[in-house]
Structures are given as C-alpha cells and as structure tokens.
N, C-alpha and C positions, 0 to 999 in steps of 0.2 A: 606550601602544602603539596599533598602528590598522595595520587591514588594509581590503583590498577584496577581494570576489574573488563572480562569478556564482552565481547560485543560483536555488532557487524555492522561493517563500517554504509552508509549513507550517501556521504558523497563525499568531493576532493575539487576544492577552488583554487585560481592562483591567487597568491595575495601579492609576493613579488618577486624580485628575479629570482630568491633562493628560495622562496618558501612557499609552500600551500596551507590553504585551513580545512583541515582534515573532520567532517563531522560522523560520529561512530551514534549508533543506537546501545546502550548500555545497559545490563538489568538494576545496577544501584544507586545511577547517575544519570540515567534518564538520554535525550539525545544531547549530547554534548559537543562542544567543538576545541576545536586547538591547534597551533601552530604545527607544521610536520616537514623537517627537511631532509634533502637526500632523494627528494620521489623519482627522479632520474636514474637512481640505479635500480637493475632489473629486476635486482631480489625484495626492493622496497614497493618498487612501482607492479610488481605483480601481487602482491598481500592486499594494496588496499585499493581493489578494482569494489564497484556498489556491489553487497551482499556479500564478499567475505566475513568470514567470522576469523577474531582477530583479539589476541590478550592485549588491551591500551593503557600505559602506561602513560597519566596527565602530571605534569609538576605548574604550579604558577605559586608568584606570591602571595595572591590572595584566591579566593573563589569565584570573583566577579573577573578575574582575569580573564585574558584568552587563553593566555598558560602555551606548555610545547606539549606535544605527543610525541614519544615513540613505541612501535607496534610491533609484535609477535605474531606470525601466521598461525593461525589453528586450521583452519580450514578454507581450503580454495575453491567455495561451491559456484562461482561464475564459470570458470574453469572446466564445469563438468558439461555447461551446456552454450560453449562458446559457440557450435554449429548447429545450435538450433535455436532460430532469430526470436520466434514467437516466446519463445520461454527467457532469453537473454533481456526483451525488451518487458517483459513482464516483469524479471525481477528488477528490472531497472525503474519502472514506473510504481511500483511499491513502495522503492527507497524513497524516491521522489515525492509519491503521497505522503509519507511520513515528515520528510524534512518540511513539506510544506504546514501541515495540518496540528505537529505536536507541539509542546509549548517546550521551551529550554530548559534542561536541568530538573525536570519532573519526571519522575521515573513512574513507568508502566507494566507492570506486568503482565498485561494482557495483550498489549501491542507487543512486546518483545516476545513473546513467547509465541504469540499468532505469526509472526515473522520469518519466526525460527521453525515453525509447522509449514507455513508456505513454502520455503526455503527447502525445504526436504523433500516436499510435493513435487515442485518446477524441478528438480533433479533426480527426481525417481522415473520410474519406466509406467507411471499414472495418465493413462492416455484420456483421461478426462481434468487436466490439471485447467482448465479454463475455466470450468465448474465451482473449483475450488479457487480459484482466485478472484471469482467476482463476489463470491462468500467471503473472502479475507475483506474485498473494499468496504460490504455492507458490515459487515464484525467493524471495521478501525470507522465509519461514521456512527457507530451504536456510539464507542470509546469516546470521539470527540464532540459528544451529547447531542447528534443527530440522527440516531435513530430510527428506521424503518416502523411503520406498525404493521407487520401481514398477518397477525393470528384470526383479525375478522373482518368483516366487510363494516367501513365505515356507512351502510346507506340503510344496510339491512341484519345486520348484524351475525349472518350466517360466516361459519366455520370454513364450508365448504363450496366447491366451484369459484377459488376466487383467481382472478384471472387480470386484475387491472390496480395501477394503483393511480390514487390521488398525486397530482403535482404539485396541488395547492399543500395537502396535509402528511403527503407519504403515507396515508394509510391505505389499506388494501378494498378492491372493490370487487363486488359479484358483478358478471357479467349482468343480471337480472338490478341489479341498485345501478351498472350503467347508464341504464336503457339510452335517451337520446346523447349521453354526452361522451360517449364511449370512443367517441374518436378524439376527444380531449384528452384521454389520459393516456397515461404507458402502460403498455404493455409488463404482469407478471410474468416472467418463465416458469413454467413448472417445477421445474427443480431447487426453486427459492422454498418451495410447499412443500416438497418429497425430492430430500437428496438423490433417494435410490432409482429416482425417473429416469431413463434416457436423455441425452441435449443432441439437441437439433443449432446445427449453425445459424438459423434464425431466434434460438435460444440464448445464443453466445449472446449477438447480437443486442439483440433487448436488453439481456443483463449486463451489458456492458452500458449500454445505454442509461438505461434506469438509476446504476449507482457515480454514472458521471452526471447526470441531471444532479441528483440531489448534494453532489459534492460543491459542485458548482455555485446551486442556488444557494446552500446554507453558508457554507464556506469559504469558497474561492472569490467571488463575487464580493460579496460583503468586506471583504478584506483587501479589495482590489488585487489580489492575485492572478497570475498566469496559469494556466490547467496545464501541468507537466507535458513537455513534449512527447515523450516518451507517451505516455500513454492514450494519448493522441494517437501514435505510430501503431498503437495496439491494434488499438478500433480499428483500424484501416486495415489492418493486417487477415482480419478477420472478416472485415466486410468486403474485401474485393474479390 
C-alpha cells in the first residue's frame, strides 16, 4: 500500500549502515515512521532536519509494516533560525515532546496544527515566542488528557488573583486558599491568566517549570520515559 500526505518531519534514527527511520508528524496518518535512504546526500540530509515541513511519500506491504519513505521539501523552517539557539532548541524539544507523548498512527488535528502555529511563531520576528511555547506545552498535555485546571481556585473557588497551582491536582490556587501551604505549590505566571500581560524571565522560568512538572508526573514517569534532552537544554538556557 502507499500514501502521501504533508507533514513535518520529528525525528531521524540510524537503523543501519544505509538506512535511517525517519518519523514525520502527519495531518491523515498521524505520527508515523519509515525506512529513509540516501540521508547522506546534502539535498536529502538538509529537508529532513526536526521541524521541516516535508511532502512524505510511505509505500510498505502491509500497514503494520515499517514500510520506506521518500520525501519532498516544502519548507525549510529550521533553516530560518539556525542562529538563534533558544528558538533552534525549542523547536527541537517540541518535536521531541511529540514523538515521546503521541500514540502511533492516530492522527491529531489539534497537535498538528498547534505545531504548525508554533512553527511559524519560533520563526517570526515574535520577541515573546517563549510565551507561546510554554502555551503550546500546556495545549499538547490538554491533548494527551492531562490537562491543566486554571479557570478557578481549587480551595475557594474565586475566578480571580489566582497565582499558584496544585502539584497534587494541577488545579489553580488563590494566593488566599494557599495560606500556609503556599511554599508547596508552583508557582502560576500571569500570563497563563492574561495573554496580553508582560513576561518577566522569572515568568519564563515558572512556566517552564510548571508544564515540565506535570509532563513528568503524568506522563514521562509513569511510562518510564527520559524528559527530552533538548528541553532540558531549554530551561537552562533561560535560567542562567
């Protein structure tokens, strides 16, 4: 069987001396994977860097196969922000969230498309793209049914002042439903509450914070998973 269908590509493993396994995020096929050779020459080995968008062309004989790839460049958006690390290692710890977090061959249209909105963000001239990518992490644990609650305070039930959330429940706390346990929890950034707020690099911070707690605890952990290097490198990059 053989399909085609747009994407961007994820990541790129050896498998052996000639070939790699090429995994592409897909809008009809979901994140998929496949044989890919030739990555040694220049014009193949520069289409399928993480975050390219790329026409993928799969052939196997069954569906359960691995099957081969070969790929079409559409767009070279790593390429646009090779010299700027923060944003290079961003888009690279996205991918990496994704391949860790989706399930095979079910396709998302709200992660692919949230992807494809980050992707444009991390290579515009958006001097708050950090903003929006700690908002892409908490959007893809909504998607993989973990969820944030910040609309109220889980202690007291107000709308408003809320500034902390639960570790235990990820729901959101009033300063005032803190009271003594308030050095237990994490810290809300404001601009989780109001886009349109200012970030303060103690803002980054937290929200970087915050949505790798809960990736960790619901997901990574439980699954015996390794937390992407990459975005590890992030945090750092930000907090030093």
């Amino acid at each position: 069987m053989r399909w085609s269908s747009e994407g961007f590509v994820l990541s790129l493993k050896p498998h052996n001396e000639k070939s790699y396994i090429l995994e592409v995020l897909t809008r009809e096929h979901g994140k998929h994977k496949g044989l890919i050779r030739g990555v040694h020459s220049k014009n193949i080995r520069s289409i399928i860097e993480p975050g390219n968008e790329i026409t993928a062309h799969w052939s196997g004989r069954l569906e359960t196969h691995l099957g081969n790839y070969s790929v079409e460049g559409i767009k070279s958006w790593s390429s646009l922000i090779l010299n700027e690390r923060e944003k290079l290692c961003a888009l690279t710890a996205a991918c990496s969230l994704i391949t860790n977090t989706l399930a095979e061959k079910q396709p998302n249209e709200a992660i692919y498309t949230g992807l494809k909105f980050l992707i444009q963000i991390l290579t515009s001239t958006n001097k708050d793209w950090i903003k929006d990518y700690i908002i892409w992490e908490l959007n893809l644990l909504t998607e993989i049914g973990y969820g944030l609650d910040l609309s109220r305070c889980a202690v007291t039930s107000e709308k408003d002042n809320l500034v902390y959330v639960s570790p235990s429940t990820g729901s959101a706390v009033t300063k005032a439903g803190a009271g003594e346990y308030k050095n237990k929890l994490l810290k809300l950034p404001s601009f989780l509450i109001d886009q349109k707020t200012s970030i303060s690099k103690e803002d980054i911070i937290d929200g970087l914070i915050l949505s790798e707690f809960f990736l960790k605890k619901w997901f990574f952990s439980p699954n015996n998973l390794n937390f992407p290097e990459s975005r590890n490198r992030l945090k750092d990059m930000f907090g030093s």
